[in-house]
N, C-alpha and C positions, 0 to 999 in steps of 0.2 A: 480846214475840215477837221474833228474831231474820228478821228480812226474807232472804231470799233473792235477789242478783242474779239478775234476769232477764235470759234469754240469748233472742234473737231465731231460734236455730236448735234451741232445744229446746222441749219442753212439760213437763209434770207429769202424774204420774202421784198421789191422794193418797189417804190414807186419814181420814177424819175419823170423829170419835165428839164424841156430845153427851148428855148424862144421861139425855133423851129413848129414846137408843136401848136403855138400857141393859134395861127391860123387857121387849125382843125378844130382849136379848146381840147387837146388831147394829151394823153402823158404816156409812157409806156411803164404796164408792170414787167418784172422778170423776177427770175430766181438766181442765188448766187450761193456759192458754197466762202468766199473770200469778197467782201464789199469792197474793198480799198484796189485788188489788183482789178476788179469790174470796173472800177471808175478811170482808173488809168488805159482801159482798154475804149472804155466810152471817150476819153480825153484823145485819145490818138485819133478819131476822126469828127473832132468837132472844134471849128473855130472859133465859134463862143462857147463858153464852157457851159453844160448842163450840172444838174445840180441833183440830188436823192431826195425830194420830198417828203419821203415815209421812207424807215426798215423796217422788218419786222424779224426777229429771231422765232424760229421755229426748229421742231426735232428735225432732222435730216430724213427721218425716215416716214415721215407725215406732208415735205414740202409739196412732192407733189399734186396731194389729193386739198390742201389748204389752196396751193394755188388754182387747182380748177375751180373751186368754190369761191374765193375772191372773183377769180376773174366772172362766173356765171351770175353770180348774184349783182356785179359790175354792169355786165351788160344787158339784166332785163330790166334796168331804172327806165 
């Protein structure tokens, strides 16, 4: 995996898939302030490993309102 410097005035925006999902055709978005300790915490409860599809670096102080608009523009396709 390619680590991503973290910047102290951004956040993450990601997209993850795990085989698990795959029978829904789903993925999960989140937010993350640190990618690399998210994935180690996604890795503590998964026997196959899932993987980051998408990051997205955003200001820290915008992630929130970026991610309701991902997510709503997401769900009315």
């Amino acid at each position: 995996m390619n680590f991503i410097k973290m910047n102290q005035t951004n956040g993450y925006i990601y997209v993850r898939n795990h085989p698990s999902y795959d029978v829904d055709d789903a993925c999960k978005m989140g937010k993350a302030i640190n990618i690399p300790e998210r994935d180690t915490q996604y890795a503590t409860g998964e026997i196959k490993r899932g993987y980051f599809e998408a990051v997205f670096e955003v200001p820290i102080e915008k992630i929130g309102i970026y991610f309701i608009n991902i997510n709503f523009l997401y769900n009315i396709k």
